[in-house]
C-alpha positions as CSV (number, residue, x, y, z in Angstrom):
1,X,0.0,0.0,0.0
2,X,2.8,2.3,1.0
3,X,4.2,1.3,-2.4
4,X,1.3,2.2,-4.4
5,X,0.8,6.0,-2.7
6,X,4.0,6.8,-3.2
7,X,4.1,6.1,-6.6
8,X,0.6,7.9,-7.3
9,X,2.3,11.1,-5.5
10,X,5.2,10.9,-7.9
11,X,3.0,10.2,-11.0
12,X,1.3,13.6,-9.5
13,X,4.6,15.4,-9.4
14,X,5.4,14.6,-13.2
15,X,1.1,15.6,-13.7
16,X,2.2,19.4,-12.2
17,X,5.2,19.3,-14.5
18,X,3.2,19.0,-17.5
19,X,0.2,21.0,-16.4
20,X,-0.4,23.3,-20.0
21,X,0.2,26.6,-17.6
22,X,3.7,25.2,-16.6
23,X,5.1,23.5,-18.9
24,X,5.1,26.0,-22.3
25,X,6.9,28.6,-19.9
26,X,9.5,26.6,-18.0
27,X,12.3,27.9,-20.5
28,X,11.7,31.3,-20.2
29,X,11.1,30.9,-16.5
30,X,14.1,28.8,-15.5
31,X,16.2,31.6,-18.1
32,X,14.9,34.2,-16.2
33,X,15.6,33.5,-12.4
34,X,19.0,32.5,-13.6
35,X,19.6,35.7,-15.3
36,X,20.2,34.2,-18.5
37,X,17.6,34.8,-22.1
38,X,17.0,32.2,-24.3
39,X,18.2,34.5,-27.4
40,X,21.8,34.0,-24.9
41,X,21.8,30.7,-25.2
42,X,20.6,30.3,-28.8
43,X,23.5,32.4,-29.6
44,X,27.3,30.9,-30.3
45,X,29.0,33.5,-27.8
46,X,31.5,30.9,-27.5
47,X,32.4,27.2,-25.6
48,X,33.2,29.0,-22.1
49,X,30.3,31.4,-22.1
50,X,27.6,28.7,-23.2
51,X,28.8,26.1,-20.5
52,X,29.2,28.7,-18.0
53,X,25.4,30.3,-19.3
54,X,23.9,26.7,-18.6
55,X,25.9,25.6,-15.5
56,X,24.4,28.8,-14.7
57,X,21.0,27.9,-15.1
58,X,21.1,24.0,-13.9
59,X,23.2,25.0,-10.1
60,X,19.7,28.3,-10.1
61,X,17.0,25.4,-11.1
62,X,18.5,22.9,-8.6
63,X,17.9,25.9,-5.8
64,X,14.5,26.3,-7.1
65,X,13.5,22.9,-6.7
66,X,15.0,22.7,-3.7
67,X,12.8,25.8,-2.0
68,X,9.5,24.3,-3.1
69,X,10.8,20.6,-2.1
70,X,10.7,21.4,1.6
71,X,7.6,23.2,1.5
72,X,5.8,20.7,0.5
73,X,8.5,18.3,3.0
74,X,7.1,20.4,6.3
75,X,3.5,20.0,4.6
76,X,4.9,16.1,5.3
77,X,6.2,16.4,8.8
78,X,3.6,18.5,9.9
79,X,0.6,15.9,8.6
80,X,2.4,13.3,10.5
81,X,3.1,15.0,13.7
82,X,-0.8,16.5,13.7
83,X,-2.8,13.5,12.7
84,X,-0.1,10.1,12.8
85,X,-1.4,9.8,16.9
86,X,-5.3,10.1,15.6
87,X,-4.7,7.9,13.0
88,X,-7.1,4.9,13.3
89,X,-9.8,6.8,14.5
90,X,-9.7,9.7,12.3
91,X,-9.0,6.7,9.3
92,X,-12.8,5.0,8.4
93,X,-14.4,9.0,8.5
94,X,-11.7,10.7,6.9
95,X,-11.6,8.4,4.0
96,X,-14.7,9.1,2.9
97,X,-14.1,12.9,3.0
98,X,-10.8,13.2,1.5
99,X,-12.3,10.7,-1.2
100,X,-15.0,13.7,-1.8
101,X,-12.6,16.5,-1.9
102,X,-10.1,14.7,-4.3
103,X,-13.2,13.9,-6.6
104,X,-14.1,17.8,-6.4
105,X,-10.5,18.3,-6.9
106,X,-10.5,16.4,-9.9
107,X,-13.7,17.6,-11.6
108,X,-12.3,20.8,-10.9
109,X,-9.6,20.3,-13.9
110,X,-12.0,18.9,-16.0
111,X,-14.5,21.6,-15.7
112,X,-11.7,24.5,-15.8
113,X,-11.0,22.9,-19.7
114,X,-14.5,24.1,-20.7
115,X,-15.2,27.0,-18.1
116,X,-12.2,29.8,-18.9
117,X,-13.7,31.4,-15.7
118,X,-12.1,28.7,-13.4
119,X,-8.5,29.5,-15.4
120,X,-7.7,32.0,-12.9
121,X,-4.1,32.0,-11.7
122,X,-1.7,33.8,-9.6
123,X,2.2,33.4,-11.0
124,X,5.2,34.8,-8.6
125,X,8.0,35.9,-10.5
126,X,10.9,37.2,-9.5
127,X,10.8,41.4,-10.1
128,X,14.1,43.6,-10.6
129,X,17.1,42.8,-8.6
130,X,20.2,40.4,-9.8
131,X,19.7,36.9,-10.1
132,X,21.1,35.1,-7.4
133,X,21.1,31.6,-5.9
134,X,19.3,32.4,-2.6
135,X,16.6,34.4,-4.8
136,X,16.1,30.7,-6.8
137,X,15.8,29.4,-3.8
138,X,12.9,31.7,-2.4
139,X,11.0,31.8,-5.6
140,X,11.1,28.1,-4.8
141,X,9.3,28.2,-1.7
142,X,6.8,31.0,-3.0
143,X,6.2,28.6,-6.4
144,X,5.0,25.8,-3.7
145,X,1.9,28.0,-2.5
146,X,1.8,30.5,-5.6
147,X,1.2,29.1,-8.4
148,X,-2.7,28.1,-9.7
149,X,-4.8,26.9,-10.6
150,X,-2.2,23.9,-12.3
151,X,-0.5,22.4,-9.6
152,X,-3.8,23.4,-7.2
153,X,-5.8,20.8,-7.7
154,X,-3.2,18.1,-8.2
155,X,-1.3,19.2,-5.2
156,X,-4.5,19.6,-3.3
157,X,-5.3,15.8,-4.0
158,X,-1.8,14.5,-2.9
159,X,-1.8,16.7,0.0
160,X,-5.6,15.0,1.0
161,X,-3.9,12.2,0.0
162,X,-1.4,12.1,3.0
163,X,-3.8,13.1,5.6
164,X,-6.1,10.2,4.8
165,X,-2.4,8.4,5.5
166,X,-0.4,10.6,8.1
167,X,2.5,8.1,8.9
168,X,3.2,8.1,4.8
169,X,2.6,11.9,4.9
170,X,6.4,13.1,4.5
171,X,7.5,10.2,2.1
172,X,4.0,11.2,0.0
173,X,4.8,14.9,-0.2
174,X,8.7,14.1,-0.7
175,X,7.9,11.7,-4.0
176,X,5.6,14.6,-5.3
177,X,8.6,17.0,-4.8
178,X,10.5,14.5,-7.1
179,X,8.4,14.0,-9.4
180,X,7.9,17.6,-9.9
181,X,11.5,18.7,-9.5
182,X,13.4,16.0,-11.6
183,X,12.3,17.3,-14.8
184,X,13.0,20.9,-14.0
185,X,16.9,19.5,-13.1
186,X,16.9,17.3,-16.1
187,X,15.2,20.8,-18.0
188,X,17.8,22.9,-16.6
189,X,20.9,20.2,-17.5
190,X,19.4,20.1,-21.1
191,X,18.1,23.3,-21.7
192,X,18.4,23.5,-25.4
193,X,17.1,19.8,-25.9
194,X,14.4,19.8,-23.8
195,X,13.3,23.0,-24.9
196,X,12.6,21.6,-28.3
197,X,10.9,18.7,-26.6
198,X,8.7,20.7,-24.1
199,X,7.6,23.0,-27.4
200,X,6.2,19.4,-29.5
201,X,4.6,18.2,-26.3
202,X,3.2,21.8,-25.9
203,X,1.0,20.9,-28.8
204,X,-0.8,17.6,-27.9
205,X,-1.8,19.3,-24.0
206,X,-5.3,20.0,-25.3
207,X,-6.8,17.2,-23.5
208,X,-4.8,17.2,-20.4
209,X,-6.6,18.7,-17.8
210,X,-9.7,16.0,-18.5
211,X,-7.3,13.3,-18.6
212,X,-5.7,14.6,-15.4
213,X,-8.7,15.4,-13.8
214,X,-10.3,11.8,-14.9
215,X,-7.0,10.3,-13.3
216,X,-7.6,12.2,-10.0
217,X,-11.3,11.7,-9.8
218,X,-10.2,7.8,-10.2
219,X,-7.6,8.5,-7.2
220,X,-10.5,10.1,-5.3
221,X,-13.1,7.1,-5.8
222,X,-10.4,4.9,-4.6
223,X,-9.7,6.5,-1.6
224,X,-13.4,7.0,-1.0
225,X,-14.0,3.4,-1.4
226,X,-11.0,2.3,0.2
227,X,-9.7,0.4,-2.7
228,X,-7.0,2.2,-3.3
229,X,-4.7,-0.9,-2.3
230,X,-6.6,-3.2,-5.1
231,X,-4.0,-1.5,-7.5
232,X,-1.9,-3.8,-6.2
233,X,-3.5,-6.4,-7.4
234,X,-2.5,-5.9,-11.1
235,X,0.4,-8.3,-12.0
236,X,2.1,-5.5,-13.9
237,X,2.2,-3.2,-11.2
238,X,2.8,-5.5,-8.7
239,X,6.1,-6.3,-10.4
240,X,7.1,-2.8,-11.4
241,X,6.4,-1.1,-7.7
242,X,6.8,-4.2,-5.1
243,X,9.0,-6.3,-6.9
């Protein structure tokens, strides 16, 4: 069971990644808190000055990922610390209700593809001021709470998600973090390459957020239900995530 959660958090991690309000403007966001334009990069300023322009952004995206990581990490700790004593009796009630909410969270997505209305979002972007490594780092933690609706309901599931489970709180909200942080390392060690890629998958996000949100309200019945361990049961995944 642990297994299986921890898997669904980082499968939610890679979701926010490819969210269509993230993903089309990772380049020019990871370019800009590093200090560095794309036109920079595109250009042949020489060996020295290319390697040290994308050194430059890979050591400011692994500083970014590592602000929001322990955000959501103390999300963790303070799940487990709050509810891990109140565990079995808060478990048979709260079930149900986090079941609920991640359903709502997930009809949410699918509804905000057809309702522009519910495509509100608040971005946090760093404003004036020199590109640093400790600014990375604090437009890390502000992406963690500042950023929606895209990672909102997705997050918001996980983060039900590990209080209807307090003990797995921390390792939940740390596989999200890696889910959703690998790919902006791997983006910012191959800027150039992946910034071809991320432009061709940029095309083919028109159905995401039903597919997304079908996936979550799937999650949410499972939890709801209590199944969510049956996954197990599937020879394929049992091999892949236990074996």
């Amino acid at each position: 069971m642990t297994e299986i959660n921890i898997a669904v958090a980082a499968v939610a991690g890679i979701g926010s990644f490819l969210a269509p309000c993230i993903l089309p403007v990772i380049p020019a966001f990871l370019a800009y808190i590093s200090g560095t334009t794309i036109t920079d990069l595109q250009r042949n300023n020489g060996t020295v000055n290319l390697l040290t322009n994308r050194l430059n952004i890979l050591i400011n995206t692994v500083f970014f990922v590592l602000g929001f990581s322990i955000v959501f990490s103390v999300f963790g700790v303070i799940l487990n610390s709050v509810l891990s004593s109140n565990a079995t009796s808060l478990t048979a009630g709260f079930n149900q209700v986090g079941g609920i909410i991640i359903i709502g969270f997930g009809a949410f997505m699918i509804l905000s593809s057809r309702i522009n209305k519910l495509n509100f979002e608040k971005k946090i972007l760093p404003k004036g001021g020199k590109a640093s490594y400790p600014l990375s780092f604090v437009f890390g933690l502000a992406f963690a709470t500042g950023w929606t609706p895209c990672i909102g309901p997705i997050l918001g599931s996980i983060l039900t998600l590990a209080a209807t489970t307090p003990s797995q709180a921390f390792s939940l909200l740390l596989a999200y973090s890696l889910g959703l942080g690998i790919p902006f390392i791997l983006m910012g060690l191959f800027f150039s390459k992946m910034t071809r890629l991320i432009r061709a998958l940029s095309r083919h996000l028109k159905y995401y957020s039903v597919i997304m949100g079908g996936f979550i309200i799937l999650l949410g019945v499972l939890v709801l239900t209590n199944q969510l361990a049956t996954i197990a049961s599937f020879p394929l995944l049992n091999d892949l995530l236990l074996g």
